[in-house]
C-alpha positions in Angstrom: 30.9 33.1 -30.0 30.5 36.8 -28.9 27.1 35.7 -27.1 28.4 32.9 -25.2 31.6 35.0 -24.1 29.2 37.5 -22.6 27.5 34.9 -20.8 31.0 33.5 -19.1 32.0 37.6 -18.5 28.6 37.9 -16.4 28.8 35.0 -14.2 32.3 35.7 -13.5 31.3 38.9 -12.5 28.7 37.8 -10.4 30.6 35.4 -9.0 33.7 38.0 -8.3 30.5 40.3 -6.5 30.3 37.3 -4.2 33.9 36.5 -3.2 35.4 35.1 -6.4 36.6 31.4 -6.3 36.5 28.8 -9.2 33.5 27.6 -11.2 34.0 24.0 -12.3 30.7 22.8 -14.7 30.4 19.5 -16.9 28.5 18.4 -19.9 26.2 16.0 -19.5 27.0 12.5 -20.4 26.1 10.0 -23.2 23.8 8.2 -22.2 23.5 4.5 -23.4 20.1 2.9 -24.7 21.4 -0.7 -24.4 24.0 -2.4 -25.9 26.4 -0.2 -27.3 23.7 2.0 -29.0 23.6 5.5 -27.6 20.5 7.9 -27.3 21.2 11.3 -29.3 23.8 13.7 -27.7 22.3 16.2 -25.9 24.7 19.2 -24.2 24.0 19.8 -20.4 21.6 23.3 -20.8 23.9 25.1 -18.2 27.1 24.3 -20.1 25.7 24.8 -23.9 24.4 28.1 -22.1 28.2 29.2 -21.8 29.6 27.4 -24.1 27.8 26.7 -27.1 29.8 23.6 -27.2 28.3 20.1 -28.5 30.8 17.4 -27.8 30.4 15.1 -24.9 33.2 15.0 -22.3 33.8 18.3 -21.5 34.0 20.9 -18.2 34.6 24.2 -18.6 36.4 25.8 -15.9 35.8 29.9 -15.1 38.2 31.4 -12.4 37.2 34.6 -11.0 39.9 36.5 -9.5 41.7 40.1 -10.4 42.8 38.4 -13.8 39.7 36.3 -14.8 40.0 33.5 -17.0 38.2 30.5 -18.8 39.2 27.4 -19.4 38.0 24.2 -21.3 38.6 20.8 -20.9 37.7 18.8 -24.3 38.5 15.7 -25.9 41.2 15.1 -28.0 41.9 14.7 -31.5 41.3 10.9 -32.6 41.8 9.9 -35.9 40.6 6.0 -35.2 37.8 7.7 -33.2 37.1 10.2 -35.8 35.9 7.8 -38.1 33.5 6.5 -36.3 31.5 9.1 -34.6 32.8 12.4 -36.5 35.0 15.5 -36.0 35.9 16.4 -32.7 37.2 20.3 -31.9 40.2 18.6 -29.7 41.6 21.6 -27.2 43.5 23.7 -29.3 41.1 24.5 -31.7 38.2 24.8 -29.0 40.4 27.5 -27.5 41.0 29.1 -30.6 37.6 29.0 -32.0 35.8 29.2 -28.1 37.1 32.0 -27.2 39.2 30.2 -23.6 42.5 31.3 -22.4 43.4 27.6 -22.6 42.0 24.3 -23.0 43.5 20.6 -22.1 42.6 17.2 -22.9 39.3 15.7 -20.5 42.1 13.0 -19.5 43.5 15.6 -17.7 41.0 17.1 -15.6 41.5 15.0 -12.2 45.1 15.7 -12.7 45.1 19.2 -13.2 41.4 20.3 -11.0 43.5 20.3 -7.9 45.8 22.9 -9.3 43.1 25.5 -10.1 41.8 24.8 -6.8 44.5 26.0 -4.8 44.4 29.0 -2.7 40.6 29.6 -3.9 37.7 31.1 -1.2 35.0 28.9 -3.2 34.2 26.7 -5.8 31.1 27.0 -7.4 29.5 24.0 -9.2 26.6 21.9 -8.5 26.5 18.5 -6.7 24.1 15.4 -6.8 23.9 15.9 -10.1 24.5 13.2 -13.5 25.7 10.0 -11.4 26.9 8.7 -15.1 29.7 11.6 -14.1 30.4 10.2 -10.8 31.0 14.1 -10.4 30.8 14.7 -6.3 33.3 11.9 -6.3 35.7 13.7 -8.4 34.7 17.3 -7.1 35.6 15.8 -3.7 39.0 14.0 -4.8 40.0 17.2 -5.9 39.3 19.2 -2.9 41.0 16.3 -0.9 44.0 16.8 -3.1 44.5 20.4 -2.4 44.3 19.3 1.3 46.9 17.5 1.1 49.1 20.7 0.6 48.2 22.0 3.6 51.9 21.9 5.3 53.4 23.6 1.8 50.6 26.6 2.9 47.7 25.9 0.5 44.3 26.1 1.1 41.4 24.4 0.0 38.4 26.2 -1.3 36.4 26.7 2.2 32.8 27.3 0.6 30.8 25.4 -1.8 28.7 27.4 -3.7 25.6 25.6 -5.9 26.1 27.7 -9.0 22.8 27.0 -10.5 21.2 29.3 -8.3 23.2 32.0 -10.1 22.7 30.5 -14.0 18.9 29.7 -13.4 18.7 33.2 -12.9 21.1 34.6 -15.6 19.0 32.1 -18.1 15.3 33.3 -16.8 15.8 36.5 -18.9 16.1 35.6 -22.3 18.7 37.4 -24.7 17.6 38.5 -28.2 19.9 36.2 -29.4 18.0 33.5 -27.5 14.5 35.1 -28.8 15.2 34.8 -32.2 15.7 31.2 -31.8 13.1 30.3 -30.1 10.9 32.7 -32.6 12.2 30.0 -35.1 11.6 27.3 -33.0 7.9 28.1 -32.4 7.7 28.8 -36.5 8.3 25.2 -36.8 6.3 24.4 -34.2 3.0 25.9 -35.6 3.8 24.8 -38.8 4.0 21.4 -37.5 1.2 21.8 -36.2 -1.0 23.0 -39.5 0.9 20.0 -41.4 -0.8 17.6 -38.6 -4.6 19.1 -38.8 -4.6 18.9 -42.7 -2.9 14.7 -42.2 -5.9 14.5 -39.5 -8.8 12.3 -40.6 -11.2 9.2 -39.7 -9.4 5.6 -39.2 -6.0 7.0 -39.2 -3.7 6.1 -36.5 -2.2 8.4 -33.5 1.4 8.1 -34.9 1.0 8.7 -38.6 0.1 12.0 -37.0 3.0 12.0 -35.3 5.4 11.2 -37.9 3.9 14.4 -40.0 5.2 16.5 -36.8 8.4 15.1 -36.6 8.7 15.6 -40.8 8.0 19.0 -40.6 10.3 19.5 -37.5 13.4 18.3 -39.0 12.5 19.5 -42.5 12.8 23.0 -41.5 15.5 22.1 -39.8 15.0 21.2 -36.1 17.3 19.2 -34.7 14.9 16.9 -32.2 11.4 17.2 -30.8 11.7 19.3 -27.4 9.7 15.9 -25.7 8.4 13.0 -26.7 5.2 14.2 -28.8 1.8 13.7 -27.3 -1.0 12.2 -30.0 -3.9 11.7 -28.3 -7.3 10.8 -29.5 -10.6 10.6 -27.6 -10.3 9.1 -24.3 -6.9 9.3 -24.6 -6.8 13.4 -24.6 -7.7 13.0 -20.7 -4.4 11.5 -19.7 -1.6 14.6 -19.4 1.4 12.8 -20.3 0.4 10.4 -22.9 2.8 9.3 -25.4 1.9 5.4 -26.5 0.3 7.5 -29.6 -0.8 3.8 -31.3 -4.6 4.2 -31.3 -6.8 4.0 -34.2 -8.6 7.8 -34.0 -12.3 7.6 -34.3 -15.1 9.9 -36.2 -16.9 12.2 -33.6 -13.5 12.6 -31.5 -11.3 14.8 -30.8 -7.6 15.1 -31.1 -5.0 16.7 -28.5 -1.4 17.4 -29.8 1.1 18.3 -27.5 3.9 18.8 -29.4 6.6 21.1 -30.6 10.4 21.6 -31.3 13.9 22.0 -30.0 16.2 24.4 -32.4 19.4 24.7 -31.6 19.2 24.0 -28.1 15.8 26.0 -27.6 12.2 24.7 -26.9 8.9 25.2 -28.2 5.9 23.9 -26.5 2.5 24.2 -28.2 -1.4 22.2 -27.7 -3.5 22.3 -30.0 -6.9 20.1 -29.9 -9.4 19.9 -32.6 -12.2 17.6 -34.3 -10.8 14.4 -35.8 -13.3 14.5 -38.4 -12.8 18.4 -38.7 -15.9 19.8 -37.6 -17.0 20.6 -33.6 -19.9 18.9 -32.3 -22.0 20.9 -29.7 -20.8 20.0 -26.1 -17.0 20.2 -28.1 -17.8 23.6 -29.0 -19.0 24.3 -25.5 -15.7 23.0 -24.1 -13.3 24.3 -26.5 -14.8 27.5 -26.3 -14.4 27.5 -22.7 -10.6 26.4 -23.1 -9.8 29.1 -25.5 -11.4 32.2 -23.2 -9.2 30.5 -20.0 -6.2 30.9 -22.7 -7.0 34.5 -23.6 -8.1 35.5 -20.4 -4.4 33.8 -19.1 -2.8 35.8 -21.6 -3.8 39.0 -21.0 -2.4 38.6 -17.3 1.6 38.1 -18.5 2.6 41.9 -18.6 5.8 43.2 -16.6 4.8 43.5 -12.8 1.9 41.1 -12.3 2.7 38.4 -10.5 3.8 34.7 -11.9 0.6 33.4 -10.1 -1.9 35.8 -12.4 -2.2 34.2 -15.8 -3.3 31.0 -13.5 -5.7 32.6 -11.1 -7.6 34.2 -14.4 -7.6 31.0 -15.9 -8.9 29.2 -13.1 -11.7 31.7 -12.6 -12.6 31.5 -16.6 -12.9 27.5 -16.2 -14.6 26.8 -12.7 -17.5 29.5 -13.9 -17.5 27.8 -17.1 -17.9 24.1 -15.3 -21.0 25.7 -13.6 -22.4 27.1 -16.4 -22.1 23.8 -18.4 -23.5 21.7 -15.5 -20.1 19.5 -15.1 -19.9 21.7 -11.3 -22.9 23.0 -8.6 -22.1 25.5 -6.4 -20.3 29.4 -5.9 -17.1 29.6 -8.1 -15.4 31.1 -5.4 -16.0 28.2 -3.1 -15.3 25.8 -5.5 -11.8 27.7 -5.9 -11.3 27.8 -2.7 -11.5 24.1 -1.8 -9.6 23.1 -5.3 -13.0 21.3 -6.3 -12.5 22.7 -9.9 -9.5 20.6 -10.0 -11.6 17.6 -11.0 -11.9 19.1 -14.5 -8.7 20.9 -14.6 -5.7 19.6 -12.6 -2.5 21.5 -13.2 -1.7 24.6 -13.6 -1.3 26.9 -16.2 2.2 27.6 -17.8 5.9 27.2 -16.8 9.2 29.0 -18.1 10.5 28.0 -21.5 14.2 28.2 -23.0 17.2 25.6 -23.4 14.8 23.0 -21.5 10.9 23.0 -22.0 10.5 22.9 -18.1 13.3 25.5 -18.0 15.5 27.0 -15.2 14.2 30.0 -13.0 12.6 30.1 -9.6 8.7 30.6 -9.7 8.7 32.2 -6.0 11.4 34.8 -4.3 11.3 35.0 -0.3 8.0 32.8 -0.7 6.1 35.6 -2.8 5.6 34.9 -6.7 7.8 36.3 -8.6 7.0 39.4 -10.7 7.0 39.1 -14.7 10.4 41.3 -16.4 10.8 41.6 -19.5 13.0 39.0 -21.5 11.3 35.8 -19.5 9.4 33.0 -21.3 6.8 31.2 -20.5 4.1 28.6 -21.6 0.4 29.5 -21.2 -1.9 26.1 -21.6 -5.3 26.3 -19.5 -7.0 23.3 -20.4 -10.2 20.7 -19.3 -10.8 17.4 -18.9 -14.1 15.5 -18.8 -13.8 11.5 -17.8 -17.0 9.4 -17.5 -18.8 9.2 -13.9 -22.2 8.7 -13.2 -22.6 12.8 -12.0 -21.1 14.3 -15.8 -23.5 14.4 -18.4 -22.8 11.7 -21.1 -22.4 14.2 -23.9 -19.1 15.5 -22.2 -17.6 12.0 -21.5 -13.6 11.3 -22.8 -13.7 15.3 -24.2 -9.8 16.6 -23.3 -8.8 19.9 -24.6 -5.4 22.0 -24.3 -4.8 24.9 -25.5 -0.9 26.1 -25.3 0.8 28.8 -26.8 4.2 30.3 -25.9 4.9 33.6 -24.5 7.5 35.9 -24.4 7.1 38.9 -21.7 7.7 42.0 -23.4 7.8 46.0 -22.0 4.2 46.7 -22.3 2.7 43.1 -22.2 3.4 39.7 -24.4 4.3 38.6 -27.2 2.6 35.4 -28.4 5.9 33.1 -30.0 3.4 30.4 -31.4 0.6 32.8 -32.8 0.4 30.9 -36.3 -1.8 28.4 -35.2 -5.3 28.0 -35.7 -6.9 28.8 -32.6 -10.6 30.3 -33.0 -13.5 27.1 -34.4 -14.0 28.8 -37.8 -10.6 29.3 -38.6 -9.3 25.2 -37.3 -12.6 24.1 -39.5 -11.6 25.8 -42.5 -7.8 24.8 -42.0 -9.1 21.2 -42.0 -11.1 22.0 -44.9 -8.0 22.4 -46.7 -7.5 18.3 -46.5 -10.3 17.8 -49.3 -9.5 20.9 -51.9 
C-alpha cells in the first residue's frame, strides 16, 4: 500500500502548489448487461491509481490543506450481501489496511460531502463523467448545501478544478512498480501469442484461436483481456477493429491478432500477423517485410527528447516508399506524404500511451507542440498496411492486412521493447509454426 500512499502524498502536494482545496473522485460503477447479470467489475483507472482498491461504491476524498488528509468512502459490512457476491473491506478495515485517516459508509457520502466542503478555495474532481453515478448532480447538491451556510459564514469552494489534468499527468510516467507489472503483463501477452501461432492451421475457425489467447491469459494468471481480442483472417485483417472473430480461416491467408492482457489493472497491447498455413507467400513476404522495417524504423525513433510525432513520421516514410516500390502507389514519397495519399494503405497512426487503460491517460501535445519522450512513459508502436481489392492494386496484394505491435517503454538512453518475445522476423514465425507438426 506504500505505492498507492505515494501516489495520494503527490497529488496532494500538487494540489496544495495550486491553492489546496478538496479532491472528491469515484469508482466507476457496475455496469449491468441485462437483467440482473452484471459485466465484470472493473475499478475506475484514476481511483485504482490511488487507491488500489477493487470494490464498487466507493470515493475517496483527499483534502489538501496545512494538515492533509485522506479519506475513503466504502461500503459496508453485509453478511446477507456477503454471501452472494463475496467479502467486502467495509470502512474500518479499508482504513486500517488503506492507509486513510478515516473511512465511512458510501451511504453517507451526500450527507457528510458538504461538511468537507466547507470553507475550501477548490474542489477538484472531474465532471460529465459516469452518468450511471449521476455524479455532477451530487457534486452540485453538495456545493448547494454548503451555500446554504452562507449567513453562519461559510463558503463554498469558489473554483472547480478538473483533476484529471493533474492525474493524466502524474500516470504518463510510469513507476517501477507499474513497470514490473506491465513487464508481466506483456510476458503473458507474447506467450499468448506463441500458444496461438502453434493452434493456427487450415479450416480452423477465428475463435478457437481466440479461446487459446484467452487460456493462456488467465492461466498465467491475467485477470481479463485488456480489449475484446481481434482474430482476423484474410479479408478480415483489413478491418481495424474487428472482433466478430467467427470465420472459417482459409490456406494461402493470413492471420492478424490483435490481442493482449490486463494484469492487475495494467495493459498489454501486441499484433502479430502471420501465414495461416505457416509459410509466407511472395507478395506476403513483400508486405510483411515492409511492416516490420516501418516497426523498427518506428522504434528506433522513441528515445528521451524526440518528439511524440517521430516514431510516426519514420514509419510513414518506411511505408509510402515501400507502396512505390511495390507498385500499390505512383508518384514522389514526399508528395504523397504530403497530401495523406499514403493513407489509402495505411490509415492511423502509429502508437498511443499504455498503462491502467490500453488507450491510456497523458496529453499527446503541450501548448500545441508534441510532446517530448521522458523516461518512465509507455507507449504502443504498430505501423501496419492494408491492401483491399480495386481495380488500380495488383490482384496478388488483394485482402493482405498486416500489424505489427509491440510495446515500449522509454528508457534513459532509448527503449525498452516490453513485448520482445514474439516472433517477429519470417524465419523465426515459420519455424515457430513448424513446431505445430513435431
Amino acid at each position: 500500500m506504500d505505492v498507492f500512499r505515494a501516489r495520494r502524498a503527490r497529488l496532494l502536494a500538487s494540489m496544495t502548489a495550486r491553492g489546496g482545496g478538496v479532491a472528491v473522485i469515484p469508482t466507476a460503477p457496475e455496469r449491468e448487461r441485462n437483467r440482473g447479470t452484471f459485466f465484470p467489475y472493473r475499478a475506475d483507472s484514476h481511483f485504482l491509481y490511488l487507491c488500489g482498491f477493487r470494490e464498487p461504491e466507493a470515493v475517496l476524498v483527499l483534502v489538501a490543506d496545512d494538515s492533509p488528509r485522506q479519506f475513503l468512502f466504502c461500503r459496508a459490512r453485509n453478511d446477507a450481501q456477503e454471501i452472494w457476491t463475496g467479502h467486502r473491506y467495509g470502512p474500518e478495515a479499508a482504513a486500517e489496511h488503506l492507509g486513510f485517516d478515516s473511512a465511512w459508509a458510501i451511504d453517507e457520502l451526500d450527507r457528510k460531502l458538504p461538511e468537507l466542503l466547507i470553507n475550501r478555495p477548490a474542489l477538484w474532481t472531474s465532471l460529465a463523467v459516469e452518468p450511471e453515478l449521476e455524479w455532477d448532480r451530487r457534486i452540485l447538491s453538495a456545493i448547494r448545501a454548503v451555500r446554504a451556510r452562507v449567513r453562519s459564514g461559510d463558503t463554498a469552494p469558489q473554483t472547480v478544478h478538473e483533476i484529471s489534468a493533474v492525474l493524466d499527468e502524474m500516470r504518463l510516467i510510469k513507476d517501477e512498480f507499474e513497470v514490473t507489472l506491465m513487464r508481466r503483463a506483456g510476458e503473458i501477452s507474447v506467450a499468448a501469442h506463441c500458444r496461438a501461432m502453434r493452434a493456427t492451421g487450415p479450416d480452423r475457425f477465428e475463435y478457437e484461436i481466440e479461446a487459446e489467447l484467452l487460456h493462456a491469459f488467465r492461466a498465467a494468471g491475467s485477470q481479463y483481456p485488456a480489449y475484446p481480442p481481434i482474430v482476423a483472417s484474410g479479408p478480415n485483417a483489413c478491418v481495424l477493429h474487428y472482433t466478430d472473430n467467427d470465420r472459417r480461416m482459409l490456406d494461402g491467408e493470413l492471420l492478424l491478432i490483435d490481442a493482449g492482457c490486463e494484469f492487475d489493472g495494467y495493459a498489454s497491447d501486441i499484433t502479430s500477423t502471420f501465414p495461416i498455413n505457416g509459410r509466407f507467400s511472395g507478395p506476403q513476404r513483400d508486405l510483411y517485410r515492409l511492416a516490420l522495417a516501418a516497426n523498427y524504423a518506428a522504434r528506433a525513433e522513441v528515445r528521451p527528447g524526440n518528439n511524440w510525432n517521430a516514431p510516426h513520421e519514420a514509419a510513414v516514410a518506411v511505408l509510402t516508399q515501400g507502396f512505390i516500390d511495390l507498385g500499390l502507389l505512383e508518384g514522389n514519397a514526399q508528395d504523397l506524404i504530403e497530401t495523406e495519399t499514403y493513407r489509402r494503405f495505411y490509415m492511423h497512426r502509429t502508437g498511443h500511451w499504455l498503462g491502467l487503460d490500453v488507450h491510456d491517460a497523458g496529453q499527446y501535445k503541450t501548448d500545441s507542440q508534441w510532446r517530448s519522450f521522458e523516461p518512465g512513459m509507455t507507449l504502443t508502436i504498430e505501423p501496419g498496411c492494408y491492401v483491399r481489392p480495386a481495380d488500380d492494386v495488383p490482384e496478388a496484394f488483394w485482402n493482405i492486412g498486416i500489424r505489427i505491435e509491440d510495446n515500449a517503454l522509454v528508457t534513459p538512453d532509448g527503449c525498452e521493447i516490453l513485448t520482445e518475445g514474439v516472433p517477429r522476423e519470417i524465419e523465426d514465425i515459420e519455424d515457430l509454426m513448424r513446431e505445430r507438426d513435431a
